[in-house]
N, C-alpha and C positions, 0 to 999 in steps of 0.2 A: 858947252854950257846948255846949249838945247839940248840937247840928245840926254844928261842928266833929265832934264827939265819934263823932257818926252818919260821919261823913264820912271819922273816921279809922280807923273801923272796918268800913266800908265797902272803904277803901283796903288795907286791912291785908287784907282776906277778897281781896281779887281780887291781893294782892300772893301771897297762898297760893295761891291757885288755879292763877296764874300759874307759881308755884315745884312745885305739886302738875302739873301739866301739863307742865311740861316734864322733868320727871323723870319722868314718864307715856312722855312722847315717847322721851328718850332711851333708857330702859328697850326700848322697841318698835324702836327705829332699832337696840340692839344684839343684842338678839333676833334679829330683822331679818338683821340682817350678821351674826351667826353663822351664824344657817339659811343665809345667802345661799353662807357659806362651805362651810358642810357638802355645800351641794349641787354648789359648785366640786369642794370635795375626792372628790365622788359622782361627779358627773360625768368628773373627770378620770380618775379608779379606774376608772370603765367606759371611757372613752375607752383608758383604758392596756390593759385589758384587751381592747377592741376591735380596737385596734392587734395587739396580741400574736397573739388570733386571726385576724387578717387576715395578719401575718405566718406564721402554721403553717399556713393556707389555702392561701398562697402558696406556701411550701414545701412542702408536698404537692403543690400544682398541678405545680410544676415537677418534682420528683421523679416524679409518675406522666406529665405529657411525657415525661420522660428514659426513666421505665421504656418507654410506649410506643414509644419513639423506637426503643429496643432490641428491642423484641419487634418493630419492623416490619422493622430489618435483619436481625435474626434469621430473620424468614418471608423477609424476598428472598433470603437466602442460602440459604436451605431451596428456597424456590423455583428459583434459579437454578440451586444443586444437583440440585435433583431434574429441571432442564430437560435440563441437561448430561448426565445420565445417560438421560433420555429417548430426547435426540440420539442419543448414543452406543450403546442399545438399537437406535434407528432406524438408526443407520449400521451397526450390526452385523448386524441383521439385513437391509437389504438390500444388505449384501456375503454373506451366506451365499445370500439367495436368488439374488443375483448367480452366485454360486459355483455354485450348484446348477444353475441357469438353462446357465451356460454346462458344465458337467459332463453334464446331460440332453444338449445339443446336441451336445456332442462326443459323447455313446454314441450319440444319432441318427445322429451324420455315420459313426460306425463303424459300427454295424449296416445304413445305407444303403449304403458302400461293401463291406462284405461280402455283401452285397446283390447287389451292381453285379458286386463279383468273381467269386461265384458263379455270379449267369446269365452272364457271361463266361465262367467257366469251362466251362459246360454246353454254351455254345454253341459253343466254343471244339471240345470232344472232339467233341461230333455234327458240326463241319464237320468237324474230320478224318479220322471215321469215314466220313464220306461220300467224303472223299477219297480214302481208305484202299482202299475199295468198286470207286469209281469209277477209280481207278488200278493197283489188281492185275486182271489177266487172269482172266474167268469160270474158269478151268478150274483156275486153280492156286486159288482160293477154293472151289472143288469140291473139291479133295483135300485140303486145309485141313479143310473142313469133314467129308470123309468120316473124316480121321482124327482130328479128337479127339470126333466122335461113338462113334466105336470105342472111341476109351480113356472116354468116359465109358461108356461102357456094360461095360467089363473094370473099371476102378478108381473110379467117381466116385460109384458108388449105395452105398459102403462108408461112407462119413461119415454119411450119413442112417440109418444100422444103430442108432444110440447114440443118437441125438433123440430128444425128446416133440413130435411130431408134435403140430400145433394141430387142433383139432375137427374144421376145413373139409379137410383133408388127403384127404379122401373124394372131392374133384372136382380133377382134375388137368390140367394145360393143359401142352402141347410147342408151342413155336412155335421152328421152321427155319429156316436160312436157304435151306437146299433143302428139295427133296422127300425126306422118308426112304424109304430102301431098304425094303422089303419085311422082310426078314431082318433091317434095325436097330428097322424098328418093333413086330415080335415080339419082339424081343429087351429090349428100354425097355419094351414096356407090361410085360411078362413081373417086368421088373426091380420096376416102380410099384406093381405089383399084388400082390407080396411084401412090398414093405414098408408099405402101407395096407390092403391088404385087396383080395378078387376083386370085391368091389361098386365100385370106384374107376369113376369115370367120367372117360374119358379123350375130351380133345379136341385136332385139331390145328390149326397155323397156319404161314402161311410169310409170314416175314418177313424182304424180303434187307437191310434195315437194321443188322440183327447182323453180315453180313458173312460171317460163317463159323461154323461150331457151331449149339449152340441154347440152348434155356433152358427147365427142365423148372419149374413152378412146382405147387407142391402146397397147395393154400390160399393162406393166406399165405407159405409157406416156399420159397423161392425157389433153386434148382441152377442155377446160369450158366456154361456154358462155351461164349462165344462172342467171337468176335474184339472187338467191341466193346466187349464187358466186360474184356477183357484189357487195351485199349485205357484204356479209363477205370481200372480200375488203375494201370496205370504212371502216366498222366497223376496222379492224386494223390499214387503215390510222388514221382514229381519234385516236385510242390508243395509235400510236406511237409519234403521237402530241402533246397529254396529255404528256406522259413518259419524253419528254423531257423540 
């Protein structure tokens, strides 16, 4: 009867044990699978929020592409702009040096051609003066020349009355196309030496390239009454009648 007794109290402690255990367990299995939950619903919250910020990451990424995408067409238009205008600097400027290149060459070809024209023209009056020369008869280039040494010596030393004689006026030079008379050359130094002064030093020369007359020069200041010079006169009057 004990040993039952023991047996069913034995049975009874491990029936509790048993009841005390598994309310142990189930306790911990729901504990358990709350926590289990709370960390789903933890996890998922950062997940959400992960997402989210992977989402404005990504919207920003894209947004600053687009922004740079804009800033780069923005520099190639700037760029290209500023190339366009470089060109057109470039092209402008060498169309002006163009301009200028070919404006220098034409005033080269005109002051070469004026150039050209002048010693043509020079050389032009000295042939004809030679011809002039060589084609009038010695004797009538002799009274030629005796008579407008006479009028410069009556009317021609009146103009030089009213100049300022340059410094050098002190050395005086006659060059002839003949030999002066005796009587014209008293007469001319006479004239020279009045209106510079009696220290004047006079010198002469014959020269038949004048043709007829002479050329009284005073320093620089120059008295021409010779055929040649009369010559070259007219030849410019006519030029300058042409020209216009």
């Amino acid at each position: 009867m004990l040993i039952i007794s023991l047996i069913l109290l034995l049975l009874f402690i491990f029936v509790g044990l048993i009841f005390m255990l598994r309310r142990i367990l189930t306790q911990n299995v729901v504990l358990a699978t709350n926590h289990l939950e709370e960390l789903s619903q933890e996890f998922a919250q950062k997940e959400k929020e992960i997402g989210k910020q992977l989402d404005e990451a990504k919207k920003k990424s894209q947004e600053m592409v687009a922004l740079a995408r804009q800033e780069a067409e923005k520099l190639k238009e700037e760029i290209i702009k500023d190339a366009e205008n470089q060109k057109d600097k470039i092209v402008s400027a060498a169309r002006v040096q163009g301009e200028e290149a070919i404006e220098q060459a034409d005033k080269s070809r005109q002051t070469l051609l004026s150039e050209i024209n002048e010693r043509i023209d020079r050389e032009a009056i000295k042939k004809a003066c030679e011809l002039i020369r060589d084609a009038l008869p010695e004797q009538f280039r002799l009274d030629a020349h005796k008579h407008w040494v006479n009028e410069l010596i009556e009317a021609g030393f009146s103009s030089l009355q009213h100049l300022n004689l340059p410094p050098d006026a002190k050395d005086a030079k006659i060059t002839s196309a003949f030999a002066l008379e005796e009587s014209q050359r008293k007469a001319i130094y006479k004239k020279i030496k009045d209106i510079v002064g009696s220290e004047a030093k006079i010198r002469e020369e014959i020269d038949s390239a004048i043709i007829a007359g002479l050329v009284i020069s005073l320093g620089s200041l120059v008295l021409d009454s010779s055929l040649k010079n009369k010559v070259q006169e007219r030849a410019k009057d006519v030029q300058s009648a042409n020209n216009k």
